[in-house]
C-alpha positions as a printed NumPy array, in Angstrom:
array([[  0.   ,   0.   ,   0.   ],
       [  1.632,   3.175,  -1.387],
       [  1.888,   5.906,   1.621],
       [ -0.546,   9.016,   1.141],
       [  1.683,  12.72 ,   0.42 ],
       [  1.124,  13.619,   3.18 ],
       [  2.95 ,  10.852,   4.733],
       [  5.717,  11.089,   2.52 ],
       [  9.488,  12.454,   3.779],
       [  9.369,  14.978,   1.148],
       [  6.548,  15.78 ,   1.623],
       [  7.282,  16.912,   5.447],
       [ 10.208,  18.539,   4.692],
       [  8.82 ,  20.936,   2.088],
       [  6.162,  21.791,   4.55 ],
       [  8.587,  22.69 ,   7.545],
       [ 10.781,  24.622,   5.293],
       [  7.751,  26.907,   4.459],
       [  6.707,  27.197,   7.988],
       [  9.855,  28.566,   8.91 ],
       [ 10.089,  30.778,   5.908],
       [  6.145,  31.587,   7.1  ],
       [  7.576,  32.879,  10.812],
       [ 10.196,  34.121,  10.075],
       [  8.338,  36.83 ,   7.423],
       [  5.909,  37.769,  10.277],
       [  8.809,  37.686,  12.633],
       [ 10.682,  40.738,  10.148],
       [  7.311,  42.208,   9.998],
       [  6.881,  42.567,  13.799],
       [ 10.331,  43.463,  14.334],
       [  9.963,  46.268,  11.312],
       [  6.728,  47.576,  13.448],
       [  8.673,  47.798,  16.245],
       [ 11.392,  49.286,  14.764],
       [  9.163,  52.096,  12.657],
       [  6.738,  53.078,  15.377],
       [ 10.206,  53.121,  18.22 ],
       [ 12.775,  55.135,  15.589],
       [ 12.08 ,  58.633,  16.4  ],
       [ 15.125,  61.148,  16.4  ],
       [ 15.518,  62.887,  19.167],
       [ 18.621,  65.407,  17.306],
       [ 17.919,  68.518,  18.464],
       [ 19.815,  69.444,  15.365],
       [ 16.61 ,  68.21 ,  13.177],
       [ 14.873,  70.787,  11.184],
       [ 11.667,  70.971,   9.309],
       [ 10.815,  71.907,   6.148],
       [  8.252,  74.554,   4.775],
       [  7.394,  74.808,   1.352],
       [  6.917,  78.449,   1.755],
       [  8.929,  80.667,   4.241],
       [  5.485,  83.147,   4.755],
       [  1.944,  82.446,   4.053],
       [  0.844,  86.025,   2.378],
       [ -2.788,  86.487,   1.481],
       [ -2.53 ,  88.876,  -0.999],
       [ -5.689,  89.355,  -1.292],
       [ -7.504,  93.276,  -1.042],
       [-10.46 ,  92.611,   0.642],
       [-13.167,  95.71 ,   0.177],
       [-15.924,  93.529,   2.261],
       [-15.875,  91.315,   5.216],
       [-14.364,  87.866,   3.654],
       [-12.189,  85.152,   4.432],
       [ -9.718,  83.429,   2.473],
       [ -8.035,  80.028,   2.601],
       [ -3.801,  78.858,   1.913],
       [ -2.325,  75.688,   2.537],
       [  1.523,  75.075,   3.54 ],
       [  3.409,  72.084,   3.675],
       [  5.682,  70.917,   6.364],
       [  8.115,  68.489,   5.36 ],
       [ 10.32 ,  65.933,   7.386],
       [ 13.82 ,  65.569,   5.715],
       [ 15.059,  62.977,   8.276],
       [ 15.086,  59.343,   7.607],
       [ 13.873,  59.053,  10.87 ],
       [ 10.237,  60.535,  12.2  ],
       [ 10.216,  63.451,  13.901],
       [  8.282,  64.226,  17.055],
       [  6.824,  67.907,  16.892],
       [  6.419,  68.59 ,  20.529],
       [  4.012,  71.361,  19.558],
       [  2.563,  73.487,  16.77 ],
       [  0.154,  76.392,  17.461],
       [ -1.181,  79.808,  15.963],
       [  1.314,  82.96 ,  18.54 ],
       [ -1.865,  84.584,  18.36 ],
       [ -4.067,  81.931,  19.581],
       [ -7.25 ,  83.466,  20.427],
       [ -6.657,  86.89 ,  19.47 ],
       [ -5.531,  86.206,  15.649],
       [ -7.009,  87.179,  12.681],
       [ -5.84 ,  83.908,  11.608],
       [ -7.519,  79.841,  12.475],
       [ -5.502,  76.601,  11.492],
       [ -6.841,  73.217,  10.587],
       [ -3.409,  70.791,  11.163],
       [ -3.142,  67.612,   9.137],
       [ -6.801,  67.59 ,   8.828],
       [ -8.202,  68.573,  12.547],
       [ -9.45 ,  71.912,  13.371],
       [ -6.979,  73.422,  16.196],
       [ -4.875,  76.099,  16.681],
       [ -2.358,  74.37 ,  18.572],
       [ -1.753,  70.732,  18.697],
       [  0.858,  68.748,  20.61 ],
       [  3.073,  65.814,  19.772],
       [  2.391,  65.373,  16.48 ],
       [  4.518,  62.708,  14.637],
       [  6.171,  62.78 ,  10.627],
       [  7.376,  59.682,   9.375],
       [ 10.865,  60.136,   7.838],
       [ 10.691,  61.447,   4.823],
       [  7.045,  62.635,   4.843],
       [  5.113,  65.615,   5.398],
       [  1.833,  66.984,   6.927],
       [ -0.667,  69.984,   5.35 ],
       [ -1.329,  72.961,   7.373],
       [ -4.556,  75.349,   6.164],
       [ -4.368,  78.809,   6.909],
       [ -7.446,  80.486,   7.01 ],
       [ -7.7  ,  84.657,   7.674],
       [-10.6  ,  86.276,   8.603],
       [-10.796,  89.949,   7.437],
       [-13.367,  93.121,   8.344],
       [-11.8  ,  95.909,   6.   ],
       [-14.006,  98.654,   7.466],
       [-12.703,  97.834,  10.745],
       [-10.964, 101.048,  11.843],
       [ -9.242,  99.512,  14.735],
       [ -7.364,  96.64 ,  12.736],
       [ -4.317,  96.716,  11.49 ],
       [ -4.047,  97.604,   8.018],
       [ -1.505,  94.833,   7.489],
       [ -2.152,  92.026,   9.585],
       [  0.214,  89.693,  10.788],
       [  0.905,  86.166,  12.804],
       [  3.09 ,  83.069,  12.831],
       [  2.889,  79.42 ,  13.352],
       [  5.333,  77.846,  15.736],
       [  6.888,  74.608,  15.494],
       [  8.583,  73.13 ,  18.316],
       [ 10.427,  70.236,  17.122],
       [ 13.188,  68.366,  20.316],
       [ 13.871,  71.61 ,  21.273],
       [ 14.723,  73.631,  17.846],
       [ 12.097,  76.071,  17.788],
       [ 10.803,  77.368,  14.142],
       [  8.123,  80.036,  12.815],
       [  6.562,  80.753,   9.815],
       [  5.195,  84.599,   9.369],
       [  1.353,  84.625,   8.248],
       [  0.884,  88.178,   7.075],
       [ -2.325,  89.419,   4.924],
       [ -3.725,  92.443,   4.133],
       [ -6.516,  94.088,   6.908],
       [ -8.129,  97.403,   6.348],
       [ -8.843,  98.402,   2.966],
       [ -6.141, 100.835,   1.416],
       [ -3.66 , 100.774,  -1.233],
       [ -0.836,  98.684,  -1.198],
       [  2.649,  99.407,  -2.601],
       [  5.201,  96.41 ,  -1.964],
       [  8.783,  97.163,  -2.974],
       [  7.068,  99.52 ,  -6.388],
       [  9.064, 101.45 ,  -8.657],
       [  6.625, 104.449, -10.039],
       [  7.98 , 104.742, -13.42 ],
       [  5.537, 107.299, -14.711],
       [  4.152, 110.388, -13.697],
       [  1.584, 109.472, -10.87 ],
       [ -0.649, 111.751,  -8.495],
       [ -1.612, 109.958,  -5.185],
       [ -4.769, 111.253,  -3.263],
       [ -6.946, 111.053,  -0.258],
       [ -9.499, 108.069,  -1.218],
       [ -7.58 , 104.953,   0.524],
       [ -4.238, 105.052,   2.65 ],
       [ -1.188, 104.118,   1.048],
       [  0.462, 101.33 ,   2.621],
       [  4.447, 100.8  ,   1.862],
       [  5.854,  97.925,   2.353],
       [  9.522,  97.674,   1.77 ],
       [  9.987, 100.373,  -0.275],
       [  8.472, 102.675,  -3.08 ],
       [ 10.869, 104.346,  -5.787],
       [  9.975, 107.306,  -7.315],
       [ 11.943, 106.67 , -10.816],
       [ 14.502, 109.893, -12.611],
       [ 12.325, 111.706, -14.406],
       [  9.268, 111.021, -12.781],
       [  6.995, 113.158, -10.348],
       [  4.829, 111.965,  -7.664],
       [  2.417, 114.268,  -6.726],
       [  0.161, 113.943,  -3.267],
       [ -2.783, 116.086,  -2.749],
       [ -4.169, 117.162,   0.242],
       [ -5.267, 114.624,   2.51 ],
       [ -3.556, 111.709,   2.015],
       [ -2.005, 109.288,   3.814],
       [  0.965, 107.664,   3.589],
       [  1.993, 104.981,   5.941],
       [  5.148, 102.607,   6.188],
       [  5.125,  99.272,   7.307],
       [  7.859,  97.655,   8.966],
       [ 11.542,  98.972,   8.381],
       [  9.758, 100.74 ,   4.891],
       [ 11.021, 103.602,   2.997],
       [ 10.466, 106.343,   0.02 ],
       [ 12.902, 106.348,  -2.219],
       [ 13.173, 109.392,  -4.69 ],
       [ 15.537, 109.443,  -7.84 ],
       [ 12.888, 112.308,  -9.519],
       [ 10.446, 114.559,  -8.095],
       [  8.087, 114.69 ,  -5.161],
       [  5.512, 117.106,  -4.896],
       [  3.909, 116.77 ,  -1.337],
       [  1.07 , 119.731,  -0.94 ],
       [ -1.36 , 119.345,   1.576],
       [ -3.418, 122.263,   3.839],
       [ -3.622, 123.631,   6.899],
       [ -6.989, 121.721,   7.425],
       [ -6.   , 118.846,   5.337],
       [ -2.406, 117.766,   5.838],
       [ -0.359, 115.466,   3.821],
       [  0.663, 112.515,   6.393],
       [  4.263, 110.441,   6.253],
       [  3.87 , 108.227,   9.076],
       [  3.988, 104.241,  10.418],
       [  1.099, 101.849,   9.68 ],
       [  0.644, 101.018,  13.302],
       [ -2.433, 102.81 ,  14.87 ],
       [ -3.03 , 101.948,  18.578],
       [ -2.425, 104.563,  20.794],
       [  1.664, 103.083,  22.404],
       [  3.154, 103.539,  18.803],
       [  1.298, 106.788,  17.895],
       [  4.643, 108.809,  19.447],
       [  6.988, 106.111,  18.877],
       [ 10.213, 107.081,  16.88 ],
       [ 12.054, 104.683,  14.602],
       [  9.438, 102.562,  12.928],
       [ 10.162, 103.345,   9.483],
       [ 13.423, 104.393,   7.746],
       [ 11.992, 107.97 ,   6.17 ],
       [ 11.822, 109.743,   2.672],
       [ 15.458, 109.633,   0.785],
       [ 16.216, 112.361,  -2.037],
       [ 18.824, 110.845,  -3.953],
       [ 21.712, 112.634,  -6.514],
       [ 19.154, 112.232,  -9.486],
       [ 16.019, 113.976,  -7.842],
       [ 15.746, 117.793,  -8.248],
       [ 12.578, 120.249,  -7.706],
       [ 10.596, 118.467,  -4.893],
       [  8.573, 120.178,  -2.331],
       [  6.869, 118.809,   0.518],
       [  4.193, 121.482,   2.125],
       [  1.348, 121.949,   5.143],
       [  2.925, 118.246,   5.852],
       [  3.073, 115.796,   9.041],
       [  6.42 , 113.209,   9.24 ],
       [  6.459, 111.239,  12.499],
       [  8.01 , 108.282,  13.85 ],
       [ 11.06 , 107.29 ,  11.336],
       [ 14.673, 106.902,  11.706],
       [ 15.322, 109.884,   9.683],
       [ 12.457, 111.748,   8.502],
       [ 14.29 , 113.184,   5.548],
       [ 17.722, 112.782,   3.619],
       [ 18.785, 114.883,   1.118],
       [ 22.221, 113.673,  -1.115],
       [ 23.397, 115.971,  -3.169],
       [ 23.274, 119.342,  -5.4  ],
       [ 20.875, 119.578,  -7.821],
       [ 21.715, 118.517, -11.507],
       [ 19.69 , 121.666, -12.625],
       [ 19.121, 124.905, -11.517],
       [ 16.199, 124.625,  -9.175],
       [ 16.428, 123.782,  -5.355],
       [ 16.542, 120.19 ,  -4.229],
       [ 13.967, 120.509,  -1.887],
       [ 11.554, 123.157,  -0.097],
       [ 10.266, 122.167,   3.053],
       [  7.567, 124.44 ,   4.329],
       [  4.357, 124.974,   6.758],
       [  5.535, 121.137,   8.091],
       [  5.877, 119.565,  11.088],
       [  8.871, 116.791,  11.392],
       [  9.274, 114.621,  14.819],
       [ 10.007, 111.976,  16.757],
       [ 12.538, 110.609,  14.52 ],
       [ 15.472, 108.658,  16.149],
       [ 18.474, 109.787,  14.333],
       [ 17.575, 113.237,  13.126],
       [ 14.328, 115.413,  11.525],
       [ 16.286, 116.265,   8.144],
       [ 19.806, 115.248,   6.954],
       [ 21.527, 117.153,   4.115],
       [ 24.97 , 115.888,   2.381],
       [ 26.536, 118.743,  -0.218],
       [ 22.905, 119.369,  -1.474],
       [ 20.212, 122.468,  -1.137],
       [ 17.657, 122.928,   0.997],
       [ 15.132, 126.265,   1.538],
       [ 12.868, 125.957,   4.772],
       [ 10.263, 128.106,   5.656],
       [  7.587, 127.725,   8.533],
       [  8.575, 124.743,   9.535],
       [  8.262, 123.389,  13.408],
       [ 11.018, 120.387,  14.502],
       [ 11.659, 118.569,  17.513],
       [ 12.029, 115.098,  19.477],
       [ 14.787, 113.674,  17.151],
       [ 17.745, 111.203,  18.831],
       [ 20.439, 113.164,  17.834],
       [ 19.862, 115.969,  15.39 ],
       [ 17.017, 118.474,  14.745],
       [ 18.551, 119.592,  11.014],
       [ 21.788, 117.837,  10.029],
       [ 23.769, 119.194,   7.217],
       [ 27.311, 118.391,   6.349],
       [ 29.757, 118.286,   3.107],
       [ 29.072, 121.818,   2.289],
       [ 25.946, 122.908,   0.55 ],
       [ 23.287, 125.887,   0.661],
       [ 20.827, 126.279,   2.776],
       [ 18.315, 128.963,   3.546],
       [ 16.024, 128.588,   6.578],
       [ 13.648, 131.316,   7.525],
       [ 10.731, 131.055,  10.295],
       [ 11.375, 127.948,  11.585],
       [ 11.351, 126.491,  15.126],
       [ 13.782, 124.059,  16.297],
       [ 12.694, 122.779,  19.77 ],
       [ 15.714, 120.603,  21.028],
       [ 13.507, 118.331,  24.039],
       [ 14.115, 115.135,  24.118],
       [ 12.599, 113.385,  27.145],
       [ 12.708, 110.127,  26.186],
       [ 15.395, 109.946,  23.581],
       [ 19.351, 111.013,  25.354],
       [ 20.841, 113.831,  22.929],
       [ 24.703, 115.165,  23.322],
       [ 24.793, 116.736,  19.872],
       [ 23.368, 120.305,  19.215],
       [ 19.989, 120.55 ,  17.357],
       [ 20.909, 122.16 ,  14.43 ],
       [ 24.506, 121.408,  12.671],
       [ 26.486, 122.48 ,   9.806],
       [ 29.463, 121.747,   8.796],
       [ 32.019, 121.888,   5.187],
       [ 32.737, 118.133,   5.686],
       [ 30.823, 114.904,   6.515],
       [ 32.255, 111.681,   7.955],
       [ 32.831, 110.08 ,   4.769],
       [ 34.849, 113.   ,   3.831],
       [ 32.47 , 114.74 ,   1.545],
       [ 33.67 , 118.368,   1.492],
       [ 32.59 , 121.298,   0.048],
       [ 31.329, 124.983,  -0.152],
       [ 29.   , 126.158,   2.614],
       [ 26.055, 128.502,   2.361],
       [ 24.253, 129.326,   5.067],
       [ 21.151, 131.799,   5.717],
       [ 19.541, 131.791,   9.089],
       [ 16.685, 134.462,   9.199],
       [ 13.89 , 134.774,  12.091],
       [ 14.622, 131.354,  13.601],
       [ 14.113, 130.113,  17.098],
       [ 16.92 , 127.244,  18.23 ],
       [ 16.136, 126.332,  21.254],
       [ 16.501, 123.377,  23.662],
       [ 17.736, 121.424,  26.635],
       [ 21.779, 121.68 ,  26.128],
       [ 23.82 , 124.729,  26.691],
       [ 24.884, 124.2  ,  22.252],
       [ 22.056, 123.873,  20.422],
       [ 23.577, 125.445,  16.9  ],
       [ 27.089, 124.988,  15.368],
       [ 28.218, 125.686,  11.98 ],
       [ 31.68 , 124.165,  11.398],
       [ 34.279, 125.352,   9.53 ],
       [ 37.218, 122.442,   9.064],
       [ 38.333, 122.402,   5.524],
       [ 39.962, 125.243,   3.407],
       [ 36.284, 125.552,   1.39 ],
       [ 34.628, 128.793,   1.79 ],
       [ 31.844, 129.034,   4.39 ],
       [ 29.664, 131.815,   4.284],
       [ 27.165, 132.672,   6.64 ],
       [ 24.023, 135.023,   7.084],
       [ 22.457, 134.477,  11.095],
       [ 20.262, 137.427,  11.841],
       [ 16.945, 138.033,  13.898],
       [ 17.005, 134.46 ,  15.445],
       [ 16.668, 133.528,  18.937],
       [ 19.597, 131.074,  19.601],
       [ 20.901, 128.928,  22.691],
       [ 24.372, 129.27 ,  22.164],
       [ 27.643, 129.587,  24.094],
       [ 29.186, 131.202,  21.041],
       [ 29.748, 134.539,  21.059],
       [ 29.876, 135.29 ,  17.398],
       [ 26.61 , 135.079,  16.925],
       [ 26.237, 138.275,  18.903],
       [ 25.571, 140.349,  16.19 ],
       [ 23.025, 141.42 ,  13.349],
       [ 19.851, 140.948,  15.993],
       [ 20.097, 137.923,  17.497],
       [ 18.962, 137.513,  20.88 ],
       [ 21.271, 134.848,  22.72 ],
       [ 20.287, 132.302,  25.635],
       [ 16.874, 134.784,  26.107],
       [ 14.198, 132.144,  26.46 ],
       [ 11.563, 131.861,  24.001],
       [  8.843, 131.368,  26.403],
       [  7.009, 127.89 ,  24.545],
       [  3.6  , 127.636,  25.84 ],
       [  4.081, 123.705,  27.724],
       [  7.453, 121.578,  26.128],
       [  6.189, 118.797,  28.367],
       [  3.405, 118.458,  26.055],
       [  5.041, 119.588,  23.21 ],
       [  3.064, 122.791,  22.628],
       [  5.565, 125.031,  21.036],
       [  3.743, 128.1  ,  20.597],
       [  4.656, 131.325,  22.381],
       [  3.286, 132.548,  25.349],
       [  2.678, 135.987,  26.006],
       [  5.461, 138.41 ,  26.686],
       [  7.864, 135.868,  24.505],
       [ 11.08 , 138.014,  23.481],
       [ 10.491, 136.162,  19.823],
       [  7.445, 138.762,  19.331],
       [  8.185, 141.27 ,  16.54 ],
       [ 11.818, 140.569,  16.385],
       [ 11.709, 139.194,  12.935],
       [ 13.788, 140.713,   9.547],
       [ 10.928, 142.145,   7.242],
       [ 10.56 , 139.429,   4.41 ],
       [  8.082, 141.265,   2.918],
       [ 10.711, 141.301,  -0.125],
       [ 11.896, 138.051,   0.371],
       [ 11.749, 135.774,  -3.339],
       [  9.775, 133.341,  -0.771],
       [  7.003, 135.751,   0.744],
       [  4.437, 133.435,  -0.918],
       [  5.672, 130.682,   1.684],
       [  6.371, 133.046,   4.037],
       [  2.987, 134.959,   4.419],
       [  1.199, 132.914,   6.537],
       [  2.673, 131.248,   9.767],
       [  2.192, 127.404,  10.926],
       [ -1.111, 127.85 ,  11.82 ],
       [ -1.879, 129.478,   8.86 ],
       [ -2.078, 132.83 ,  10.2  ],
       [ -1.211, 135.733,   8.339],
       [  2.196, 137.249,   9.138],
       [  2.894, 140.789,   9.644],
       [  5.909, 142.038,   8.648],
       [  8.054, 142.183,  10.704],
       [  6.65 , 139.062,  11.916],
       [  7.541, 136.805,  14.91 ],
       [ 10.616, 134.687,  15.376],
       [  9.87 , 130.838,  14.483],
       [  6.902, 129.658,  12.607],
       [  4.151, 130.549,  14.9  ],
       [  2.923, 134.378,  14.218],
       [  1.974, 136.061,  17.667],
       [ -1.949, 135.623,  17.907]])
C-alpha cells in the first residue's frame, strides 16, 4: 500500500521549510513595526521643512471675507520626527484659524512625521476691512517646536482696505490722493524723471523697516486743514509717538525740484535725507508749513545738497534736529527748532552744519539763518563748522539762539533769552505771552519766498516784521 503525500518524507520537509520561511516573514514584519513606530530622532539638530517661508494672502479685501492657503511641512530625516508642539502665537486673538493635518486646532501637541514625509497645514484669515481699529496689514506666525529647535513661519495678509505698494518702482508720472491710505511695504521708488504728486489729505503709511525712495520729483502739498501725512502703519495709541518705525523719505543725486508742504512726518529713523546738489538749476527741496518729529536719528539730513525751509516746526529727534554736512546751501527762515528730548538722550546740538561729513564729503558752505528760534535742553544747540579750506559763508540774523558762542552776537540775534514755549512737556511750542520772539523778525516782505512766508504754521497771516519761528503772535 503506497503511503498518502502527506505521509511522505518529502513531503514533510517541504512543509517545515515553508513554515519557517512563514515565521520568520511575520517575525521581520513585527520586528519592522517595532522598529518604525520606536525610531524617532531625538537630534535637536533636526529641522523641518516649509514649502513656503510666509503664508501672504494677498488678497484686497473691500468687504468682510475670508480666504483660505495651505503650507506644507516636510520631514527631511530618515527618521520621524516628534513635533512637541505646533500652534497659531496669536491663539485666540488672531485674525488667523488653522486646521493641522486635517483637525481643526490652533495648537496641537506631539504630532509625529514619518521620515521622509510631510503633513498639510490650512491657513485660514478672517478679514473686516471697514474695521478702523485693525491693522491695516495684519500679521501672525505658526510655531513649530520640534526636540527643542524652535521654528516660525510669518502669516501676514492684508486688513483694512487701502492701497498697497510692496517694494514699487513708479515709473511714470503718478498723483496719489486722499481716497484709501497708502500702505508701503519695503519700499516705493519714485523713478529719474518722474513726479509723484500727493494732494491734500492723504495718507501715507510705512510698514515695517519701509522707505520712500526718490531718484525724480516729489511734490507733497497738503493744507492747513487737510495735511499730507508720512507716518507708520501702526495705529493703537503706544506707537502713535513712537520714533524709529520706518526708515523715512530719501532724495537721492538724481532727484531735483521736490517740495513737501502743510505736511506731518512722524516716527522714522530719519524723517528726511537729502544727497546731493541739484543737476539743474532749481532747489533740491523746499520744506515748508511742516511739522517733522520723533525721529530717532535726526528730523532732516543734508549731504553737499540744497535745501530752503520756511515755517517749519522740529523737535524730538535722537540726535539731530537739522543735520547738514559736506558743504551745501541752505536757507532757513521762520522755523522752530525745539531741542527736548525726554525720552530719547541727545549730546549733539539741534541744528549742525558743517564743510565736511564723515565720509569726507567736502565742500562749499552757504548758510542763511533768518527769524529762527533754536532752542533746547543743552547749553549748544547750533554749530556751523568750519574744518576744511572751502569757503563758508554765513548770514544768522533776527534768530533767537541757545548758544555759548559769542559770534553770533551780532546782526539781531537775541542769545540764551528764552523763548517762552507755551508747555514743552506736552510739546506745545507756541509762544506765550510776553515771549522776546514777538516782533523781532527781519521784514521778508521782499523776500523771493514771501508766498511761503505769508502765513505762519497755523496758517495765520504774518505781519511784517513778523515773529521769530513759525508761529505768528496771535
Amino acid at each position: 500500500m503506497q503511503p498518502q503525500l502527506w505521509q511522505t518524507k518529502e513531503f514533510c520537509v517541504v512543509l517545515f521549510m515553508r513554515l519557517i520561511v512563514s515565521l520568520m516573514v511575520l517575525l521581520s514584519i513585527g520586528l519592522m513595526a517595532c522598529r518604525k513606530a520606536n525610531d524617532i530622532t531625538t537630534d535637536k539638530n533636526v529641522k523641518l521643512f516649509f514649502s513656503t517661508d510666509t503664508v501672504f494672502f494677498d488678497t484686497v479685501f473691500t468687504s468682510v471675507g475670508s480666504a483660505n492657503k495651505r503650507i506644507k511641512i516636510y520631514n527631511k530625516e530618515q527618521k520621524a520626527v516628534k513635533v512637541s508642539h505646533i500652534k497659531l502665537s496669536g491663539e485666540s486673538g488672531s485674525f488667523f484659524s488653522l486646521i493641522i493635518n486635517g483637525t481643526p486646532a490652533n495648537q496641537i501637541s506631539d504630532l509625529q512625521i514619518d521620515g521622509n514625509d510631510s503633513i498639510s497645514i490650512y491657513v485660514k484669515v478672517n478679514i473686516n476691512p471697514d474695521d478702523q481699529y485693525q491693522p491695516f496689514i495684519v500679521q501672525d506666525s505658526i510655531l513649530f517646536n520640534t526636540n527643542g529647535n524652535k521654528q516660525s513661519v510669518p502669516l501676514v495678509a492684508y486688513g483694512q482696505n487701502a492701497i498697497f505698494i510692496d517694494n514699487q518702482v513708479i515709473s511714470t508720472s503718478s498723483t496719489w490722493n486722499s481716497t484709501l491710505p497708502y500702505i508701503i511695504s519695503r519700499s516705493v521708488m519714485v523713478a529719474a524723471g518722474v513726479t509723484l504728486n500727493i494732494k491734500p489729505g492723504t495718507r501715507v503709511l510705512f510698514h515695517g523697516n519701509a522707505a520712500m525712495n526718490i531718484m525724480g520729483s516729489l511734490k507733497a502739498e497738503g493744507t492747513k486743514d487737510r495735511p499730507v501725512i508720512f507716518a507708520s502703519d501702526r495705529l493703537e495709541p503706544y506707537y502713535s509717538e513712537e520714533p524709529g518705525q520706518w526708515k523715512g523719505i530719501r532724495f537721492f543725486s538724481s532727484s531735483n525740484s521736490s517740495s513737501i508742504g502743510n505736511t506731518l512726518i512722524k516716527n522714522a529713523i530719519v524723517g528726511i535725507t537729502v544727497d546731493s546738489l541739484s543737476l539743474n538749476s532749481s532747489v533740491k527741496l523746499t520744506l515748508s508749513n511742516s511739522i517733522v518729529k520723533n525721529m530717532q536719528a535726526a528730523g532732516l539730513a543734508g549731504f553737499g545738497t540744497e535745501i530752503n525751509a520756511f515755517n517749519n516746526l522740529f523737535y524730538n529727534c535722537g540726535q539731530y534736529l537739522f543735520y547738514a554736512v559736506g558743504g551745501g546751501r541752505y536757507n532757513l527762515k521762520q522755523n522752530t527748532f525745539a531741542g527736548y528730548n525726554y525720552h530719547l538722550p541727545r549730546s549733539t546740538p539741534a541744528v549742525y552744519f558743517s564743510d565736511i561729513s564723515v565720509g569726507y564729503l567736502a565742500g562749499d558752505l552757504s548758510v542763511e539763518l533768518v527769524n529762527n528760534i533754536i532752542w533746547g535742553s543743552l547749553a549748544e544747540e547750533i554749530l556751523i563748522d568750519k574744518k576744511t579750506g572751502f569757503n563758508v559763508e554765513t548770514n544768522v540774523r533776527n534768530n533767537i539762539l541757545k548758544t555759548l558762542l559769542q559770534h553770533f552776537d551780532d546782526q539781531l540775534n537775541q542769545l540764551n533769552i528764552n523763548p517762552l514755549f507755551t508747555n514743552t512737556n506736552v510739546w506745545n511750542f507756541e509762544l506765550q505771552e510776553g515771549s522776546p520772539a514777538f516782533n523781532k523778525g527781519a521784514d521778508l516782505s521782499m523776500d523771493p519766498h514771501v508766498n511761503l512766508l505769508s502765513r505762519d504754521l497755523n496758517n495765520v497771516p504774518r505781519i511784517f516784521p513778523a515773529t521769530l519761528g513759525c508761529y505768528e503772535k496771535k
